[in-house]
N, CA, C and O atoms as a DFTB+ gen file, in Angstrom:
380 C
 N C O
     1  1     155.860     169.268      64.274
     2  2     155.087     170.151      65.121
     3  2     155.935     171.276      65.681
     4  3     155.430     172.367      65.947
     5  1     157.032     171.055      65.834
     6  2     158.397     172.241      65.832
     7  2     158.211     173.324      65.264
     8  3     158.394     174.433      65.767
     9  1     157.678     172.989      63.726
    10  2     157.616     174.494      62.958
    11  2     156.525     174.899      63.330
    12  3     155.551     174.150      63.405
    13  1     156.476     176.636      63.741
    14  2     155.396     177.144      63.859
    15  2     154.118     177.368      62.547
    16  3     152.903     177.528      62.664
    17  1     154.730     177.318      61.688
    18  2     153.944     177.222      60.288
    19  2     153.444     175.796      60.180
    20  3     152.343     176.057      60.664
    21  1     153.397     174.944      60.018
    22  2     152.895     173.134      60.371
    23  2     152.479     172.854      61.470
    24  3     152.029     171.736      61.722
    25  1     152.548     173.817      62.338
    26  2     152.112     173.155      63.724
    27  2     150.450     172.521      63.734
    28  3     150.347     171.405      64.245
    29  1     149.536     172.975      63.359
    30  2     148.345     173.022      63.144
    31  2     147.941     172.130      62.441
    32  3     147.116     171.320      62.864
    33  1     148.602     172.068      60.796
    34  2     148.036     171.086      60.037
    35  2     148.417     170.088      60.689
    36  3     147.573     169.244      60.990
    37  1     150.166     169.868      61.191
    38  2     150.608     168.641      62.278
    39  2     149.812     168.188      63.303
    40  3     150.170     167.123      63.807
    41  1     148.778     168.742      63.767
    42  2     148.047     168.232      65.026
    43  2     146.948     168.005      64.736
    44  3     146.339     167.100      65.306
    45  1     146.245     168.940      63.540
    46  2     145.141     168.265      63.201
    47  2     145.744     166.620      62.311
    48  3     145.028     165.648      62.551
    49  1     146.321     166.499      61.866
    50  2     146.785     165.116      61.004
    51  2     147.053     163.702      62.209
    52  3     146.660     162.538      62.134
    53  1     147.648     164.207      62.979
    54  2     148.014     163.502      64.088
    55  2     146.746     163.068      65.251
    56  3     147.053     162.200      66.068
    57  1     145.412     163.635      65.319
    58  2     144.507     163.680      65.934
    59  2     143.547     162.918      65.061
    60  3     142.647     162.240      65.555
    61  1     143.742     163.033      63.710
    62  2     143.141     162.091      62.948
    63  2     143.670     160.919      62.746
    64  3     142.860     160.056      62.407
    65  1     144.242     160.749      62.795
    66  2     145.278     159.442      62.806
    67  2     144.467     158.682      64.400
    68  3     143.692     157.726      64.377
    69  1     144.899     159.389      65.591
    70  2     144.363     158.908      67.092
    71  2     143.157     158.403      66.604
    72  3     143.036     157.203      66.359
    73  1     141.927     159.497      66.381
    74  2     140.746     158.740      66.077
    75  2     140.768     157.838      65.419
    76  3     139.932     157.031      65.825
    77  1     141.401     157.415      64.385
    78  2     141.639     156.139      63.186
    79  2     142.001     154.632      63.697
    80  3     141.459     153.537      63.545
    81  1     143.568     155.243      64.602
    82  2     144.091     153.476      64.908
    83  2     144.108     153.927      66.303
    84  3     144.555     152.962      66.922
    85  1     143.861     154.875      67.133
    86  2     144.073     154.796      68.843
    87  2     145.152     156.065      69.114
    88  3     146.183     156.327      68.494
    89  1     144.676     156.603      70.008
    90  2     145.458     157.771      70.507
    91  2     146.835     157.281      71.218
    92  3     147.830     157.941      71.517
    93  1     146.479     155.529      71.432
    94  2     147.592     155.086      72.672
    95  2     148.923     154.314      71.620
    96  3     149.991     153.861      72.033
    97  1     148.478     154.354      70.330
    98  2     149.745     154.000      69.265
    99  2     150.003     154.825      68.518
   100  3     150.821     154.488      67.662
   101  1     149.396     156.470      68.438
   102  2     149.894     157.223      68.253
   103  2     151.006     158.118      69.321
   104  3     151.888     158.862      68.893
   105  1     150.741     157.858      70.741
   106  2     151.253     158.296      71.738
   107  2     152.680     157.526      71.860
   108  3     153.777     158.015      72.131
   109  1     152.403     156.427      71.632
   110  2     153.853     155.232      71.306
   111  2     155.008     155.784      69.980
   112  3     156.235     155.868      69.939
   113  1     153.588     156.175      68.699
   114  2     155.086     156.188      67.523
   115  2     155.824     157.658      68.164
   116  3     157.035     157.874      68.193
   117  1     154.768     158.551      68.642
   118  2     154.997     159.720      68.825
   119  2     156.886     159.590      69.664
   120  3     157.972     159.720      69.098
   121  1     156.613     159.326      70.985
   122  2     157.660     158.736      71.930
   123  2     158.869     158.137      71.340
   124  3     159.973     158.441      71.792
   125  1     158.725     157.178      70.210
   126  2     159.441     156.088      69.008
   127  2     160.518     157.655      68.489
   128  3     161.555     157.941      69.087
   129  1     160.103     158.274      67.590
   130  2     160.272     159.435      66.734
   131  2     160.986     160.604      67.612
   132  3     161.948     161.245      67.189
   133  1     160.453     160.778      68.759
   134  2     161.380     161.811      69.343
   135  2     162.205     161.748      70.176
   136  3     162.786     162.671      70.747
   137  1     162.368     160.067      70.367
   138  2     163.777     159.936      71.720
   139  2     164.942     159.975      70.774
   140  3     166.120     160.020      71.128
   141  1     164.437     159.950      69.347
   142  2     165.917     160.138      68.813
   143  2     165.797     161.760      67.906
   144  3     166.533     161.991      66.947
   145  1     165.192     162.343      68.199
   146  2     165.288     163.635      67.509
   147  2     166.533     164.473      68.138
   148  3     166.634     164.572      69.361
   149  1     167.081     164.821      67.629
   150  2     168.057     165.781      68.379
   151  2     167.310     167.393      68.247
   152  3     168.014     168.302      68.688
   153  1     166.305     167.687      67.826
   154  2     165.476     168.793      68.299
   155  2     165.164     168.418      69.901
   156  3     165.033     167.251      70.272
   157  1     165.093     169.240      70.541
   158  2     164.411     168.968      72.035
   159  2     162.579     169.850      71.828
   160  3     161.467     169.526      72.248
   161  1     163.072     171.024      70.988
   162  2     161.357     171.183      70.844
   163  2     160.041     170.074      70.293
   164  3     158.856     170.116      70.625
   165  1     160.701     169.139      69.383
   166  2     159.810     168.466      68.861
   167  2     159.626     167.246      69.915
   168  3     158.959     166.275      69.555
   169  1     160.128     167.272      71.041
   170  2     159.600     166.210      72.206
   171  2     159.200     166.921      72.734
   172  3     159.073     166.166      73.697
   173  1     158.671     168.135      73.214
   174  2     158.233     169.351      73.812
   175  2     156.403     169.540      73.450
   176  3     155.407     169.872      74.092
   177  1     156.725     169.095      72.001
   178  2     155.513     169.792      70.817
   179  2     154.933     168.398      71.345
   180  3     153.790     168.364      71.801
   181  1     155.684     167.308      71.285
   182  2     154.804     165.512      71.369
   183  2     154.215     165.836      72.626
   184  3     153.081     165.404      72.833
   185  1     154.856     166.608      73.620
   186  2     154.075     165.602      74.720
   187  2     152.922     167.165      75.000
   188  3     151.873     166.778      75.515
   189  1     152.925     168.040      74.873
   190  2     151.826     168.835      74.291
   191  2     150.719     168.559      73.385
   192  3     149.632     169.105      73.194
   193  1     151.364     167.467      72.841
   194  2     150.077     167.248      71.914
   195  2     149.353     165.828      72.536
   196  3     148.315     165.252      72.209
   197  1     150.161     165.593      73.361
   198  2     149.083     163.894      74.019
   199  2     148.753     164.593      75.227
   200  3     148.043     163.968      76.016
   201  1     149.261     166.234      75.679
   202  2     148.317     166.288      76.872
   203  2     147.355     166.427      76.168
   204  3     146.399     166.103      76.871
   205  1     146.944     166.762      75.029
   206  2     146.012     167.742      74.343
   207  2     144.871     166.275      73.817
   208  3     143.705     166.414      73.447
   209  1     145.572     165.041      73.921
   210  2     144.795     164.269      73.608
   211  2     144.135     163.211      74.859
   212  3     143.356     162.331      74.494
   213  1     144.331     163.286      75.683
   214  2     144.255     163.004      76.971
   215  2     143.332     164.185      77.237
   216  3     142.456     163.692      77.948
   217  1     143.045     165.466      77.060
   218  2     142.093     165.745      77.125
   219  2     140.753     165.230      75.982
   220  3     139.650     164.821      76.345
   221  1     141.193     165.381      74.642
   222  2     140.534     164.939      74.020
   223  2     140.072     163.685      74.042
   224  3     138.951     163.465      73.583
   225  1     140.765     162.761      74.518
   226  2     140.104     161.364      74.393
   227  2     139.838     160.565      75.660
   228  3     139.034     159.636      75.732
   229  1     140.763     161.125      76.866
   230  2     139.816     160.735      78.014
   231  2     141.690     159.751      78.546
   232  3     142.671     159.301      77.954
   233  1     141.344     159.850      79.543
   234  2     142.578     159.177      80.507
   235  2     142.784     157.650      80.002
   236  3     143.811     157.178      79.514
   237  1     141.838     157.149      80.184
   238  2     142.056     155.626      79.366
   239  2     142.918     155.349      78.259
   240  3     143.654     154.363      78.239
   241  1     142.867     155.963      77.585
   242  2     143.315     156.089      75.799
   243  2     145.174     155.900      76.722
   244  3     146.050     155.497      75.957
   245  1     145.441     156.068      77.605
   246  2     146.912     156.413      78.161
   247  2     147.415     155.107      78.855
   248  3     146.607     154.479      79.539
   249  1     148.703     154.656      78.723
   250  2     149.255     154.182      79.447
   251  2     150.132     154.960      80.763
   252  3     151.267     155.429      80.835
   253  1     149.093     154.847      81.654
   254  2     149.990     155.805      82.924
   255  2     151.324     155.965      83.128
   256  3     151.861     157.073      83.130
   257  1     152.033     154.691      83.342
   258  2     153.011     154.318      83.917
   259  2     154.316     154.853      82.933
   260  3     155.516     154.955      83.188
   261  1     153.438     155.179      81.553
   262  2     154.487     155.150      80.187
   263  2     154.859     156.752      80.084
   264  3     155.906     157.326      79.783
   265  1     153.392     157.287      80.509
   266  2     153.089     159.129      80.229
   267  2     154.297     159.245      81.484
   268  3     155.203     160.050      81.268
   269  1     154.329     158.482      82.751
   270  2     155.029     159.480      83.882
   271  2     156.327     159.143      83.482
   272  3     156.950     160.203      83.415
   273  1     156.904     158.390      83.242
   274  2     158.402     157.622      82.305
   275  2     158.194     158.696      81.694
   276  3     158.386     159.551      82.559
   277  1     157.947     159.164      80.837
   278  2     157.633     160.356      79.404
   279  2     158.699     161.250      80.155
   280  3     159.918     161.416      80.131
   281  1     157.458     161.803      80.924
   282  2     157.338     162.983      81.722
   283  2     158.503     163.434      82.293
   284  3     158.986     164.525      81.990
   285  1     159.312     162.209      83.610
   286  2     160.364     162.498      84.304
   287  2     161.339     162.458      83.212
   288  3     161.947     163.517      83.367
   289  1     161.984     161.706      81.931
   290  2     162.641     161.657      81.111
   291  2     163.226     163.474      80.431
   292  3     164.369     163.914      80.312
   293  1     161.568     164.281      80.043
   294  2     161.663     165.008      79.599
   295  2     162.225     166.351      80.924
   296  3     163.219     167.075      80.871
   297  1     161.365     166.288      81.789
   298  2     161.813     167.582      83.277
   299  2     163.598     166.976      83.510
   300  3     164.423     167.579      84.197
   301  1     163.779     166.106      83.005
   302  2     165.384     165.965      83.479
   303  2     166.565     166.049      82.476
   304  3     167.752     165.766      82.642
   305  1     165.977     166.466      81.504
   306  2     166.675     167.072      80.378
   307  2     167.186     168.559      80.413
   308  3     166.178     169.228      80.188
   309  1     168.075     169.261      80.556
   310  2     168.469     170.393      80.488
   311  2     167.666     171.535      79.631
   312  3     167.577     172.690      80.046
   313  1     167.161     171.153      78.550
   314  2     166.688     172.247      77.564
   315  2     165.299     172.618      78.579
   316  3     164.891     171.723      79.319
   317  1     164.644     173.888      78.575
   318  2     163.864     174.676      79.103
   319  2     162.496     174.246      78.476
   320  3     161.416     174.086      79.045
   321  1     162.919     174.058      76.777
   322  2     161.279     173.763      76.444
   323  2     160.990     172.478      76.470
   324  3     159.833     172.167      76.185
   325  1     161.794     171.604      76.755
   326  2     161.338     170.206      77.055
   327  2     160.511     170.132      78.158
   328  3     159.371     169.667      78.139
   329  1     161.335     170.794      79.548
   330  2     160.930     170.943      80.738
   331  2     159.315     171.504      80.577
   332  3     158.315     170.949      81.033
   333  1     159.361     172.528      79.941
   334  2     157.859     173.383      80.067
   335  2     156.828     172.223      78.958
   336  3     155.712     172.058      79.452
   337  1     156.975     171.667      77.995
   338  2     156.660     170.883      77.402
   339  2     155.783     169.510      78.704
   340  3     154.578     169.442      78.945
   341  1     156.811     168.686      79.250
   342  2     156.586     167.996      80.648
   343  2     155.912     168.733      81.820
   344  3     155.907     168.055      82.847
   345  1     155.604     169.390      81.879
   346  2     155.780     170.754      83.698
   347  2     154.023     171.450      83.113
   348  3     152.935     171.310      83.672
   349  1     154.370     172.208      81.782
   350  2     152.874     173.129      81.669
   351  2     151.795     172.561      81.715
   352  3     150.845     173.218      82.142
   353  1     151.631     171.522      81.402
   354  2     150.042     170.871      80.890
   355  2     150.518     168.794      80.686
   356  3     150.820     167.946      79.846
   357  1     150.338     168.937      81.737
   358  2     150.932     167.673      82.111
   359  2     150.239     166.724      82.074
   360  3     149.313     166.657      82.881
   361  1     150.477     165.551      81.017
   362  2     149.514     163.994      80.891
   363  2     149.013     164.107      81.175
   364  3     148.185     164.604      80.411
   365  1     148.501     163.926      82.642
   366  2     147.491     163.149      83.574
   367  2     146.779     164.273      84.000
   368  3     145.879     164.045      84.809
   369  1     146.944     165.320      83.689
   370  2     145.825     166.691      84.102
   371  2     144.105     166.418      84.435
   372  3     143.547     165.995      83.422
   373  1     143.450     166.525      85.263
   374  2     142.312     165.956      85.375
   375  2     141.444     167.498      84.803
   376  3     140.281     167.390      84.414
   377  1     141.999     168.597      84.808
   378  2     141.095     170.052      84.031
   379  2     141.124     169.335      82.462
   380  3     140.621     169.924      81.505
């Protein structure tokens, strides 16, 4: 989801997948996959894309306690787009 060229087909693929086996074990491999990425955008792009599903699928689909762990993990990372990634459009957004 890093590349701006894949970003799209990446989220539509990934949103189909949520509807398939659960937005809340896609939100898990998602988390799995990018604590070891040494990109910091592509944990940036993940948690952009589960705010994006948390809108789409409704607060339930979430483990709270896991999104705010996410969250503080990512705002306490030095890189800027992690931070804005965590900070812009944040999990638990009720808009």
């Amino acid at each position: 989801m890093a590349d701006a060229k894949l970003r799209a087909p990446a989220v539509a693929a990934l949103t189909a997948v949520a509807e398939a086996v659960g937005p809340r074990f896609v939100i898990a491999q998602l988390h799995k996959r990018t604590a070891a990425h040494k990109n910091p955008k592509v944990t940036a792009e993940a948690l952009l894309w589960c705010a994006g599903a948390v809108m789409d699928f409704g607060v339930g689909v979430l483990d709270v306690a896991f999104a705010i762990k996410w969250c503080k993990e990512a705002l306490g990372q030095a890189n800027p787009a992690m931070k804005a990634g965590a900070y812009n459009r944040p999990l638990l957004s009720s808009t």
